[in-house]
C-alpha positions as semicolon CSV with decimal commas, in nm:
position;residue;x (nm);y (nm);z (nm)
1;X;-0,428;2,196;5,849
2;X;-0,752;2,076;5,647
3;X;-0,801;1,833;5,400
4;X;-0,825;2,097;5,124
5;X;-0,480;2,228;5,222
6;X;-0,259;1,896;5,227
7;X;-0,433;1,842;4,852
8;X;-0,310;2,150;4,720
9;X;0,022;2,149;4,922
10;X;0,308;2,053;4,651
11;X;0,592;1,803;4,774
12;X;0,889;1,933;4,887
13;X;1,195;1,832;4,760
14;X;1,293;1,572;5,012
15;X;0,955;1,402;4,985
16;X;1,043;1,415;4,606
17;X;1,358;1,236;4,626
18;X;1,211;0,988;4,924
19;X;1,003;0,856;4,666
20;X;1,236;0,834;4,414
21;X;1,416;0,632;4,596
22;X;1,118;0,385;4,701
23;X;1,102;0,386;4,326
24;X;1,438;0,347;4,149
25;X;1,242;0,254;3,821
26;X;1,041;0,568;3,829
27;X;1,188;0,681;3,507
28;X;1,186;0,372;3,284
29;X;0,789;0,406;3,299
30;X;0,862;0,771;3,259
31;X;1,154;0,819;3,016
32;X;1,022;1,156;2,885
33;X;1,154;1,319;3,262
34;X;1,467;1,191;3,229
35;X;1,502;1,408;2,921
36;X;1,393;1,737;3,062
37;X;1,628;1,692;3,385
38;X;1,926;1,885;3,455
39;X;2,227;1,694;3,593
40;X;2,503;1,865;3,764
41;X;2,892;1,860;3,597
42;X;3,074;1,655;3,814
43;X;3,186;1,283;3,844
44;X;3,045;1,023;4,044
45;X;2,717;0,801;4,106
46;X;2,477;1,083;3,970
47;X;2,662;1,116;3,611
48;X;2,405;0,724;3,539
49;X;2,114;0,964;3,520
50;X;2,265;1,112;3,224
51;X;2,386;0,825;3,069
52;X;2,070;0,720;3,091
53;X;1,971;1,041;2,928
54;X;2,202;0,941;2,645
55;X;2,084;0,640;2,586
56;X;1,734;0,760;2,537
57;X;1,841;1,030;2,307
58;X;2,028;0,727;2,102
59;X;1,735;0,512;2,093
60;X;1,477;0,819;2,000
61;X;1,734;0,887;1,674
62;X;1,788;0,560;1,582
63;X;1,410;0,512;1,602
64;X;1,375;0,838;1,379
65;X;1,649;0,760;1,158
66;X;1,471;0,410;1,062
67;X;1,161;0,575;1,028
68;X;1,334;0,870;0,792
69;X;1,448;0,576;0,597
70;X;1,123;0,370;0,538
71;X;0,958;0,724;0,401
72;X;1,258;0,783;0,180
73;X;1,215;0,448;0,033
74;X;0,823;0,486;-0,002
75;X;0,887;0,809;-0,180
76;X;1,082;0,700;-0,407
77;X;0,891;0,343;-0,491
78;X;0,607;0,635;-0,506
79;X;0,779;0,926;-0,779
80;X;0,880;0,569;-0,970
81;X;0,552;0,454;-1,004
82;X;0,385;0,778;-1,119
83;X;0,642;0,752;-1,378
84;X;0,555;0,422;-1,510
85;X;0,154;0,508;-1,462
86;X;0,264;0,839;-1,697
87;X;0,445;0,662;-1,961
88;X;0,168;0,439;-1,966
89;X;-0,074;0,744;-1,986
90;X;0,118;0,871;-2,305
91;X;0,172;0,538;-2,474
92;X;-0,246;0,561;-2,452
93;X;-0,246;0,897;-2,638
94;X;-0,060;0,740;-2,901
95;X;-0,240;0,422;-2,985
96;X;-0,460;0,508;-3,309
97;X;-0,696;0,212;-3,255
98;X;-0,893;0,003;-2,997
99;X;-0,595;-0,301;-3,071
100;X;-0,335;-0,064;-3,116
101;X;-0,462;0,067;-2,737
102;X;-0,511;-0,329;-2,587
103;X;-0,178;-0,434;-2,726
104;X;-0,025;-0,118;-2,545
105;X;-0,182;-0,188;-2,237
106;X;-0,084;-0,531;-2,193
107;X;0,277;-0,471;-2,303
108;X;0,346;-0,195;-2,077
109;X;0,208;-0,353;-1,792
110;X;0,418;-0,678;-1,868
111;X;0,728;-0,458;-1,943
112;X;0,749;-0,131;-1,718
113;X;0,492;-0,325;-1,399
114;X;0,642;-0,633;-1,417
115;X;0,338;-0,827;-1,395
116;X;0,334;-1,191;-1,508
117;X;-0,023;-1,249;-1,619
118;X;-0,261;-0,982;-1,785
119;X;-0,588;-1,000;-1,905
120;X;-0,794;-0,807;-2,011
121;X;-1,224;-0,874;-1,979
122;X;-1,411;-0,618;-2,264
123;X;-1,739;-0,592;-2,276
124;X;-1,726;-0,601;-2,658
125;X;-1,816;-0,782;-2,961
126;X;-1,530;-0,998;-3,055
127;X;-1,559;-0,963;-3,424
128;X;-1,387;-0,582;-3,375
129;X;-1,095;-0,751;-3,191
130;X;-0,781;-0,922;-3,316
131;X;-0,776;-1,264;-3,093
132;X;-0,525;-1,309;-2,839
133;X;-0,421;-1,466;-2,556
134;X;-0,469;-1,219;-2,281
135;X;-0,789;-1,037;-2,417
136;X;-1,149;-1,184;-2,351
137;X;-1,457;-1,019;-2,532
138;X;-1,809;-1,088;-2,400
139;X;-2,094;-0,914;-2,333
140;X;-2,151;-0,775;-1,943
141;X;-2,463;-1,040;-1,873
142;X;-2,279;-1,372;-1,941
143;X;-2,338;-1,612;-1,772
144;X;-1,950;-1,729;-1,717
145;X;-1,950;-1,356;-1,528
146;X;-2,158;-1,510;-1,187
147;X;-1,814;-1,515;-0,989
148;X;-1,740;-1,160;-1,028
149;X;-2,093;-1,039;-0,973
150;X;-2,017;-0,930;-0,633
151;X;-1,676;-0,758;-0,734
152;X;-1,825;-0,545;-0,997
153;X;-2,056;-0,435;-0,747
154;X;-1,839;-0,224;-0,579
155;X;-1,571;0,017;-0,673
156;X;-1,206;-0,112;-0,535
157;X;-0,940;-0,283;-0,651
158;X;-0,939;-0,680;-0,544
159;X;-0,594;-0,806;-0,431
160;X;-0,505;-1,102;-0,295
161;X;-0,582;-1,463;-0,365
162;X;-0,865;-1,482;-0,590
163;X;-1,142;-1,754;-0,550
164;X;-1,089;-2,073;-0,785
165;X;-1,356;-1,986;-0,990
166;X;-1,223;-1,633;-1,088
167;X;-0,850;-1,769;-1,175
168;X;-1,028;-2,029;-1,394
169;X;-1,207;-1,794;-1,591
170;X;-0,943;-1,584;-1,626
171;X;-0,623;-1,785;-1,700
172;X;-0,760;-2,129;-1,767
173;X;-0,513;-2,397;-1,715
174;X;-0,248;-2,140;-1,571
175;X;-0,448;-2,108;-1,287
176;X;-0,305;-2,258;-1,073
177;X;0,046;-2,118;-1,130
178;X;-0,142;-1,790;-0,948
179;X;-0,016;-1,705;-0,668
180;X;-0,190;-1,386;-0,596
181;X;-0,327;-1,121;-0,840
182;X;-0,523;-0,718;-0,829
183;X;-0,856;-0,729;-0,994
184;X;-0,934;-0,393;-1,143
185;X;-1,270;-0,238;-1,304
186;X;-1,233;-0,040;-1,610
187;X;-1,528;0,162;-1,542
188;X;-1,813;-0,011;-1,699
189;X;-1,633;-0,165;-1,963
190;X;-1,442;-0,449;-1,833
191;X;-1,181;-0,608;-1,588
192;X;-0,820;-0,568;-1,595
193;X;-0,615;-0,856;-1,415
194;X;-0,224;-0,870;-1,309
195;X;-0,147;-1,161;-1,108
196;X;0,166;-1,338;-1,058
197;X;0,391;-1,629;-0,909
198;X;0,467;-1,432;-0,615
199;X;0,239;-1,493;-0,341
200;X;0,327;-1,159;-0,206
201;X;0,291;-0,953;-0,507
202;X;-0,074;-0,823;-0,424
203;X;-0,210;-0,867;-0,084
204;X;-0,582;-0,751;0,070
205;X;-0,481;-0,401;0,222
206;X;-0,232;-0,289;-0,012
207;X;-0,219;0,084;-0,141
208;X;-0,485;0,031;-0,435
209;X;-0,420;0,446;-0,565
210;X;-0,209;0,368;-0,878
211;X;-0,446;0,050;-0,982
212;X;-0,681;0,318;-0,984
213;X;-0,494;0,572;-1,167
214;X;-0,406;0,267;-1,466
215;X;-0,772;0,176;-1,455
216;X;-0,872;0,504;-1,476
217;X;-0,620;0,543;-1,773
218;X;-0,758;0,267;-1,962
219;X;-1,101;0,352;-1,927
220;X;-1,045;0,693;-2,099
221;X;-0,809;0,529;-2,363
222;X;-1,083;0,273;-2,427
223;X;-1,392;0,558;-2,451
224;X;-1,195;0,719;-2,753
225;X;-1,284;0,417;-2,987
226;X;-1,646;0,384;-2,860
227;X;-1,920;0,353;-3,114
């Protein structure tokens, strides 16, 4: 018999069950067999196989059933926020002036987001703004903009911790009371910040899509008042 032969020569079924039992653990590194195998109806040592089989099937539903549940859950935390980003879309429409629009902004995110700390950074004059607390007006080359010189250099969202010198601009003594925050662009127009108490709130790698969609929003909102 040559070489070639014994390679293509398939094992018969007594080799197959010699080595099976050299190898009792054959199908724990192989579970997927153990699924495709055919046990015989009767009673006795064999029936393990296919309680084996069972308990495979149980952990391969369980396993499916927990991952059924986590996208359930992400749908829905998904079809709630488009909601909140399309009231927010149509309280927009509404506003009939640049405050009327700010003021909207800020109390939608606070009410329907549930954010702690908003503000808003316009690249405005301030004389066309009613003061407040959560709005700051200055023009896109100040100086007190250095720290966010590399973030408005690029496009995403910033979550996370921001840098000292970003929460100090931004919330001044309540700075440190930030625990972690989203950075936003409004196009070329300004900054939008949320940030809370929360340390786990916002976090580098989180889904940035509906920041986009309420900066996006804004932007738009903002562009129907430009001069």
């Amino acid at each position: 018999m040559t070489d070639a032969s014994i390679a293509k020569r398939e094992p018969s079924e007594l080799e197959v069950a010699a080595f099976l039992r050299r190898h009792p653990d054959f199908l724990t590194e192989f579970p997927d067999l153990a699924m495709v195998l055919k046990m015989p109806r009767q009673v006795g040592p064999t029936t393990s196989l296919a309680s084996y089989q069972l308990d495979v099937l149980r952990d391969k539903n369980r396993a499916l059933h927990r991952r059924l549940q986590e996208l359930v859950a992400i749908a829905e935390r998904n079809e709630d926020l488009v909601m909140r980003v399309h009231g927010l879309t149509l309280a927009l429409m509404r506003a009939n002036s640049l405050d009327e629009t700010l003021k909207r902004i800020v109390a939608t995110l606070h009410e329907d987001f549930g954010t702690e700390w908003v503000r808003l950074v316009l690249f405005r004059a301030t004389a066309e703004l009613d003061p407040a607390e959560w709005l700051i007006a200055t023009e896109p080359h100040a100086p007190a903009l250095a720290p966010f010189a590399e973030f408005r250099a690029q496009v995403e969202p910033l979550c996370g911790r921001l840098a000292p010198a970003k929460l100090e601009y931004l919330y001044g003594v309540e700075a440190a009371r930030v625990r972690s925050a989203a950075l936003i662009s409004i196009g070329t127009r300004g900054m939008l910040a949320v940030a809370s108490e929360d340390p786990n709130h916002f976090y580098p790698g989180m889904g940035t899509l509906f920041l986009k969609l309420i900066a996006e929003a804004i932007d738009a909102a903002i562009a129907r008042f430009d001069r």
